[in-house]
C-alpha positions as CSV (number, residue, x, y, z in Angstrom):
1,X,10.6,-23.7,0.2
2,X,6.8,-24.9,-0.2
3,X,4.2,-22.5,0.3
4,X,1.0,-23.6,-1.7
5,X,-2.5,-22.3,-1.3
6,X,-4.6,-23.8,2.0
7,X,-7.0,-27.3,1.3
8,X,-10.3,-25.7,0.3
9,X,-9.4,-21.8,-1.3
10,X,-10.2,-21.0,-5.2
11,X,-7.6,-22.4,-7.6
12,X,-5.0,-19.7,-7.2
13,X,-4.2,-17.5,-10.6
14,X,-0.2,-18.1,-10.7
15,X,1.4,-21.3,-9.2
16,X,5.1,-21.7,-8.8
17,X,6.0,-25.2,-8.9
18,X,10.3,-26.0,-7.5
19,X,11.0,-23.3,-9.5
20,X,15.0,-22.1,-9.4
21,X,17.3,-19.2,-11.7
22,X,20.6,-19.6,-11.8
23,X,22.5,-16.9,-13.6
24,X,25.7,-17.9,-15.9
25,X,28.7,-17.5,-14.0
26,X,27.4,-17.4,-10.8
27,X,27.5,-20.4,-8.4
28,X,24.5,-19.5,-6.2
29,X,20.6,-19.1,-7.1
30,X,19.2,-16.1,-7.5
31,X,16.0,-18.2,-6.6
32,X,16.2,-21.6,-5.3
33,X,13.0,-24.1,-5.5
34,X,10.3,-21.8,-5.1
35,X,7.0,-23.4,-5.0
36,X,3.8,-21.1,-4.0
37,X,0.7,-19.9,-4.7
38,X,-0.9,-16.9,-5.6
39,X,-4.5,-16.3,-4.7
40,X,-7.2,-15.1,-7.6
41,X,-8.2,-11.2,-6.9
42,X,-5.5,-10.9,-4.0
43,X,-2.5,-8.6,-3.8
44,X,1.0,-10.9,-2.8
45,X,3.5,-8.9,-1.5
46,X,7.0,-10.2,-2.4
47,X,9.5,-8.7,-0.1
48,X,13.0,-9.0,1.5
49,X,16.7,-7.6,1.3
50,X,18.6,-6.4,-2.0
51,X,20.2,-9.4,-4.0
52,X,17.0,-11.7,-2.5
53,X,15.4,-12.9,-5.7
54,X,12.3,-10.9,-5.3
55,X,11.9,-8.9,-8.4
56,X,13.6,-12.4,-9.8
57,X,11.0,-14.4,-9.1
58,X,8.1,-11.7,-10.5
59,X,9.5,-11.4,-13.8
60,X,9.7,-14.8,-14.4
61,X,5.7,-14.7,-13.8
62,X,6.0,-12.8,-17.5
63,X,9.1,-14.6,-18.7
64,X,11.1,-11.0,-18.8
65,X,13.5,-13.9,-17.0
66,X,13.7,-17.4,-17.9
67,X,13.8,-19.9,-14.9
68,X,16.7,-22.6,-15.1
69,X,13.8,-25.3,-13.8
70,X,10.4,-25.7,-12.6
71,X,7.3,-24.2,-13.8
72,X,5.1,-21.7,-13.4
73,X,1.7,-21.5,-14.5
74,X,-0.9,-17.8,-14.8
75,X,-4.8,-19.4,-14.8
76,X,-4.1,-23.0,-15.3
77,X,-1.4,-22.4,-18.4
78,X,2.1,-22.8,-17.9
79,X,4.1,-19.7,-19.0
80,X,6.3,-21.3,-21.4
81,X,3.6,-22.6,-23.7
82,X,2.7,-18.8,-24.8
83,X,4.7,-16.7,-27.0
84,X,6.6,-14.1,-24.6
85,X,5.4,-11.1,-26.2
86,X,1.8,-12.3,-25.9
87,X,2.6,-13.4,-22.3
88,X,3.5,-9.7,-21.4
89,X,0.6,-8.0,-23.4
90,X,-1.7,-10.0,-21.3
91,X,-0.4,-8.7,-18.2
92,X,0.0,-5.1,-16.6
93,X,3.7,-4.8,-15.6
94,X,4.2,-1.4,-13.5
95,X,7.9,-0.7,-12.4
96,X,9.8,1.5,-10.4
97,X,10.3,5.0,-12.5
98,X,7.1,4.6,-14.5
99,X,8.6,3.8,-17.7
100,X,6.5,6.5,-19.7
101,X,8.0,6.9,-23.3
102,X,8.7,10.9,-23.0
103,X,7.8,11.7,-26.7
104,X,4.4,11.0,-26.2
105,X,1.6,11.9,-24.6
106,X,0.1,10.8,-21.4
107,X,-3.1,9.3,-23.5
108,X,-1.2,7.7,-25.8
109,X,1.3,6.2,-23.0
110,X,-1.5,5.0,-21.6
111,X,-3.2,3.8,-24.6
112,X,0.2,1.5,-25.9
113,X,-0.7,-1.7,-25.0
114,X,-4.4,-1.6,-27.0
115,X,-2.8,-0.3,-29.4
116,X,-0.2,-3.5,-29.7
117,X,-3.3,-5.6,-29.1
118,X,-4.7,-4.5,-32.5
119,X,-7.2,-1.2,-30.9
120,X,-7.7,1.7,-33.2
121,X,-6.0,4.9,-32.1
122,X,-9.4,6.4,-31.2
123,X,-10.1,3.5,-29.2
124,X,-7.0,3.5,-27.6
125,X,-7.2,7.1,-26.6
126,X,-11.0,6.9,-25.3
127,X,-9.9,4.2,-23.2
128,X,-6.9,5.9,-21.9
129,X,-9.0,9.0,-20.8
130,X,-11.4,6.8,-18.8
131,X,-8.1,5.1,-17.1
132,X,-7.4,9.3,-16.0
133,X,-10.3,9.1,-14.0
134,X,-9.8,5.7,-12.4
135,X,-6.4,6.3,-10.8
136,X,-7.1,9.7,-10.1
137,X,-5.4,12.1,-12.4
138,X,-7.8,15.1,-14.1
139,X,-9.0,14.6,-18.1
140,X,-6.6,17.4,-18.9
141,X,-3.1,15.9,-18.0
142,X,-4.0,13.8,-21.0
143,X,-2.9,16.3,-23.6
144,X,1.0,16.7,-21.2
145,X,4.3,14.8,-21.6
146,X,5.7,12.8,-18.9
147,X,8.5,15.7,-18.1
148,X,5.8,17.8,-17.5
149,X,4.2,15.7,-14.6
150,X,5.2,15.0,-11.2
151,X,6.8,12.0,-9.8
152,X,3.3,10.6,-8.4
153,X,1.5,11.9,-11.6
154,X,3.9,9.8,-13.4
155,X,3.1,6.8,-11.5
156,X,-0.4,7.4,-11.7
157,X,0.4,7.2,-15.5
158,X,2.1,3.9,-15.2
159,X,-0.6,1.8,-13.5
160,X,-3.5,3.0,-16.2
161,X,-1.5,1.7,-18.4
162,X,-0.8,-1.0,-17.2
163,X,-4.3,-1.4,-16.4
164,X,-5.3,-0.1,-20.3
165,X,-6.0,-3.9,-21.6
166,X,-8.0,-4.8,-18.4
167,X,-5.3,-7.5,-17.4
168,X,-6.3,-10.2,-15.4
169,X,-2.7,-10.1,-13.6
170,X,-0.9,-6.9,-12.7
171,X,2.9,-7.2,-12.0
172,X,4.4,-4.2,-9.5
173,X,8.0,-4.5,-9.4
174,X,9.0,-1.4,-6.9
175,X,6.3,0.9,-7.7
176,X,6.4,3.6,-5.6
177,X,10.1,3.9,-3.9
178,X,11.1,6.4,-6.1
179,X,8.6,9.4,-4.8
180,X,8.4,11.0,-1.0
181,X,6.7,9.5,1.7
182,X,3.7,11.4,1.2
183,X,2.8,10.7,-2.2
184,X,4.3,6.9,-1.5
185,X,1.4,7.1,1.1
186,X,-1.1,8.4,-1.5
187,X,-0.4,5.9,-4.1
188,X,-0.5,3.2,-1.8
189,X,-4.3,4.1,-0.5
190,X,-4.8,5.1,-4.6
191,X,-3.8,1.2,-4.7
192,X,-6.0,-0.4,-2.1
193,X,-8.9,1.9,-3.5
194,X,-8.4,0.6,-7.1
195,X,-8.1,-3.0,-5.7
196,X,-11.3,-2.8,-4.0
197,X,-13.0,-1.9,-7.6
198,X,-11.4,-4.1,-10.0
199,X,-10.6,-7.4,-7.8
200,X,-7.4,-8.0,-9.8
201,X,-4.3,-10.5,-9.1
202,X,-1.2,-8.3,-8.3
203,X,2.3,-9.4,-7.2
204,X,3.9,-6.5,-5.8
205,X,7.8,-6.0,-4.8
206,X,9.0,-4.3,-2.2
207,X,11.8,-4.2,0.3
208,X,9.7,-2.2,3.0
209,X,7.8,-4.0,5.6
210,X,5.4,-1.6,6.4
211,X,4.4,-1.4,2.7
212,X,4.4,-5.2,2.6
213,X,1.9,-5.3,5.4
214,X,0.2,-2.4,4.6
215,X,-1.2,-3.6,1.0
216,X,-0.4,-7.4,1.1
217,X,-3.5,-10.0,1.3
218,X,-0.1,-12.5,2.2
219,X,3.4,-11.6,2.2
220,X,6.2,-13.5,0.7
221,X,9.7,-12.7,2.9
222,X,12.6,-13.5,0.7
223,X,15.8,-14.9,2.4
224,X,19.5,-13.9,0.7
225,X,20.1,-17.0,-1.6
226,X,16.9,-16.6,-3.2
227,X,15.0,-18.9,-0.2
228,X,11.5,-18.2,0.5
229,X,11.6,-17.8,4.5
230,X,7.9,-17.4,5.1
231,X,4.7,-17.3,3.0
232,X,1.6,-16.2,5.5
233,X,-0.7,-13.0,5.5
234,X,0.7,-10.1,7.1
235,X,-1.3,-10.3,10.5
236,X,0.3,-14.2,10.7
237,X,3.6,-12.7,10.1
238,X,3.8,-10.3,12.2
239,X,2.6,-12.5,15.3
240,X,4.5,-15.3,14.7
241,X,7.7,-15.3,12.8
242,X,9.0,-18.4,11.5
243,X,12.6,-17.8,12.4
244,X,15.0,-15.4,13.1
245,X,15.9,-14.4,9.9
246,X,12.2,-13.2,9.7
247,X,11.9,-12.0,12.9
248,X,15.1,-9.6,12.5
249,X,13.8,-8.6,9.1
250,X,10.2,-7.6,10.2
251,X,11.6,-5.7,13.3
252,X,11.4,-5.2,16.5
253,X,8.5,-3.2,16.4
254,X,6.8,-5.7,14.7
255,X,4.0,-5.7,18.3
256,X,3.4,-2.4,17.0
257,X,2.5,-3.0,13.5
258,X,0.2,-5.7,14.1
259,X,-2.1,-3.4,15.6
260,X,-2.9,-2.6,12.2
261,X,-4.7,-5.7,11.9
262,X,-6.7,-4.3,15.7
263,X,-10.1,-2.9,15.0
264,X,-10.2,0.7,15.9
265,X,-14.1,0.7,15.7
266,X,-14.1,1.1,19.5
267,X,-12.6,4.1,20.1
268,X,-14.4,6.6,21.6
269,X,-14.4,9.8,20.7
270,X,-14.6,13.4,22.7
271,X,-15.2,17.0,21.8
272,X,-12.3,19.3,21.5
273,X,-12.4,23.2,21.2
274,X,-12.9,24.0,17.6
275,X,-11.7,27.6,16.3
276,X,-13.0,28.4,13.0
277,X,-11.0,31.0,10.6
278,X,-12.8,33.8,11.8
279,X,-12.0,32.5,15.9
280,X,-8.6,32.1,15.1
281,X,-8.0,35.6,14.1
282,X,-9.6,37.4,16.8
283,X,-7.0,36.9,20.0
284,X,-10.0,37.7,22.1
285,X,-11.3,34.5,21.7
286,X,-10.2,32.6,24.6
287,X,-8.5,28.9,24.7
288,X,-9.8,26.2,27.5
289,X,-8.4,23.2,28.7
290,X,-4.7,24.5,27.2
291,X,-5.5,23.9,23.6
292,X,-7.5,24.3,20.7
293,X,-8.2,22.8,17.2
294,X,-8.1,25.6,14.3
295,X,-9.9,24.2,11.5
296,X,-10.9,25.5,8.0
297,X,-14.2,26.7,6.5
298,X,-15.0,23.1,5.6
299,X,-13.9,21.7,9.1
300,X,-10.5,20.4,8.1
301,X,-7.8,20.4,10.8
302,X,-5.3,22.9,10.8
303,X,-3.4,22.9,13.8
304,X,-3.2,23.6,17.0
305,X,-3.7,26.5,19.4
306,X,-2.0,26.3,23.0
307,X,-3.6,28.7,25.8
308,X,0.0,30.0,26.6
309,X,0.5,31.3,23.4
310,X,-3.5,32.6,22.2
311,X,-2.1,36.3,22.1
312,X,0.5,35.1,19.4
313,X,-1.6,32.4,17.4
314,X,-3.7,34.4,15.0
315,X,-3.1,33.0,11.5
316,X,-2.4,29.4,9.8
317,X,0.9,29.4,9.6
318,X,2.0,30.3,13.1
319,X,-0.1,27.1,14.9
320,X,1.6,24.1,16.4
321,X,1.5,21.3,13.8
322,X,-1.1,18.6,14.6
323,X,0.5,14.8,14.0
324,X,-0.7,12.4,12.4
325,X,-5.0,11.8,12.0
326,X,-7.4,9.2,12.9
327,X,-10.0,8.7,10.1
328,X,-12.7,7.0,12.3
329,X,-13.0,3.2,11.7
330,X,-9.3,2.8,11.0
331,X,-7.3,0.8,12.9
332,X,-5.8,0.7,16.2
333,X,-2.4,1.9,14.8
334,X,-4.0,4.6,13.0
335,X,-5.9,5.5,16.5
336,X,-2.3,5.3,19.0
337,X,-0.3,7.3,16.4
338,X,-2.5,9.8,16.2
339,X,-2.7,10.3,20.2
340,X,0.8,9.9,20.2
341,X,2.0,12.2,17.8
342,X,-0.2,15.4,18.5
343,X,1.1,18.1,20.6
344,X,-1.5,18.4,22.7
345,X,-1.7,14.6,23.6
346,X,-5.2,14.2,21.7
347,X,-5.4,12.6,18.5
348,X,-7.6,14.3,16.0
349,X,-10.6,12.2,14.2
350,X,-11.8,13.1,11.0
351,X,-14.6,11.3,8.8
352,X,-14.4,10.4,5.0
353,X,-14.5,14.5,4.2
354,X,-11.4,14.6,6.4
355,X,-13.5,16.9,8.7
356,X,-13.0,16.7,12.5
357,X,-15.2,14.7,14.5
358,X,-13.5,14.6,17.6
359,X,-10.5,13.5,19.2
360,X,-9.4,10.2,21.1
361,X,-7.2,10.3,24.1
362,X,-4.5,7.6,24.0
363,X,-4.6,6.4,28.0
364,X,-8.2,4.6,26.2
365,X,-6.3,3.2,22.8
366,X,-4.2,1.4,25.2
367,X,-6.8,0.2,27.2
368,X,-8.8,-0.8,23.7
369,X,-5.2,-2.7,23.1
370,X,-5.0,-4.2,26.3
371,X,-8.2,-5.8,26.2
372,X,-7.5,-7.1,22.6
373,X,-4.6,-8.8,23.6
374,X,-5.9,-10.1,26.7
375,X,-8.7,-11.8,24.4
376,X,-6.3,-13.5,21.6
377,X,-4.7,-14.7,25.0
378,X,-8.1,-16.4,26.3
379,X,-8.9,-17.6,22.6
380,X,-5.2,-19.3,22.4
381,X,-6.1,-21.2,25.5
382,X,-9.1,-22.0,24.9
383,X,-10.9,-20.0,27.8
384,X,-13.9,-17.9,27.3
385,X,-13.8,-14.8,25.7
């Protein structure tokens, strides 16, 4: 169960070294001699089944659980030689349903760890407000209470403050499982976005693959029995399973999420007919090539418009849902699901605005993939690429 950091990287920030919980009255580990290395500025992923020692083995990082043996060590120190309470101010911890203490207000959940750390109320609060900003939540939600906020508000919440005594070390333990798909997606870009600004070292739990992959630099898979199965970064795992307990647990689909690691830079991009608000109300303005792309004032798709039904399709809400969308420069997942999932068998492209650019046409994403497999196959044997 050895998974330390590759001859040559930075000294990673938290090191496990044989480390094993047993719980009183049970005969079996909840972790068993986990030794492995957590990269400086990364996110690790720890995922796997219920009962698999994942959220085990993160709150030992901030002694919330003791281990039975072994040792860990966050920047060269090892755990046990700081007083817990310290241990846990010095780190953001962020868990499943936020946490938020409901008598008081989002700044002042936000601002409870500078407080502990010695910060003056005002302090605290003017720090708290600047957090808003940073994880994406308007200046004026700092006056609410929790019960007044939304699920992925409330989340929000949770990771300023755990980000409120700029940590070094940011502890996720389930983050976003408790909110819809559509905000879980939201937080999970919010995530990524935040990463990219403040470079810090997070250990995130999870028991979904796809978020695993999705936001992990590597990816710890938990076995049941607390064994660490494989330790490798996402694209590795998905290729190249260790065994069949990994294999199984990534799924058989795993071919398809690995084109998330295929640049969709390639893709090439058509025109599509575009009917603006104005268009789409007048019936007498004629669909070609059996559909059309309603957008809104600002270019934004809509929906679409089939030929057979023009007379019929006047307004928003009566237009044929659109799938999913490309944003152009994503990846070759992003590109095939798009094509894939539209009506009209074209994928809609949109920039950074979300306006439409274009659209792709999947018979080419294939070919794009196709050609990047055919070339990992020439690299693997050593042929010319």
């Amino acid at each position: 169960m050895t998974a330390p950091s590759p001859a040559g990287t930075p000294e990673p920030m938290i090191r496990f070294r044989g480390v094993t919980k047993t719980y009183s009255g049970s005969a079996a580990p909840a972790v068993e001699n986990l030794t492995l290395d957590v990269p400086r500025g990364s996110i690790t992923v720890f995922v796997g089944p219920s009962g698999c020692g994942k959220t085990t083995s993160l709150r030992m990082i901030n002694r919330m659980v003791e281990p039975s043996s072994g040792t860990i060590t966050v920047d060269g120190q090892d755990v046990t030689a700081v007083p817990a309470a310290t241990l846990r101010r010095s780190m953001g911890y962020v868990m499943q349903s936020s946490g938020l203490l409901p008598h008081r207000t989002v700044l002042d959940n936000i601002g409870t760890v500078p407080r502990l750390n010695g910060a003056s109320r005002a302090a605290a609060r003017q720090r708290a407000a600047e957090l808003l900003a940073t994880v994406g939540l308007d200046a004026d939600l700092g006056r609410r209470y929790p019960a007044q906020l939304s699920g992925g508000q409330q989340q929000r919440v949770g990771v300023a403050r755990a980000l409120a005594a700029d940590p070094p070390v940011l502890l996720m333990d389930e983050p976003f499982s408790a909110v819809d798909p559509v905000v879980r997606a939201e937080l999970q870009d919010e995530l990524l976005r935040l990463q990219r600004e403040l470079a810090k070292t997070i250990v995130f739990v999870t028991h979904d693959i796809d978020e695993a992959t999705l936001l992990g630099d590597r990816v710890a898979v938990f076995a049941e029995g607390g064994r660490l199965a494989q330790y490798a970064p996402p694209e590795e795992l998905l290729r190249a399973p260790r065994d069949e307990f990994v294999a199984a647990f990534v799924g058989r689909d795993r071919g398809f999420r690995h084109l998330s690691f295929q640049d969709g830079g390639a893709v090439r991009l058509h025109g599509v007919q575009i009917l603006d608000p104005a268009q789409l109300a007048d019936p007498r303005v004629p669909v070609r090539d059996g559909w059309a792309l309603a957008v809104d004032a600002d270019r934004r798709p809509l929906g679409w418009v089939p030929a057979a039904a023009r007379g019929q399709v006047t307004a928003p809400e009566q237009l044929v849902p659109g799938g999913s969308i490309y944003p152009v420069g994503e990846s070759l997942r992003r590109a095939l699901d798009s094509a894939l999932s539209s009506p009209s068998g074209l994928g809609v492209a949109v920039d950074r605005a979300g306006a439409v650019v274009g659209c792709i046409r999947p018979a080419e994403v294939l070919e794009l993939i196709e050609r990047a497999r055919m070339r990992r196959g020439r690299a693997r044997h050593g042929t010319a690429v």
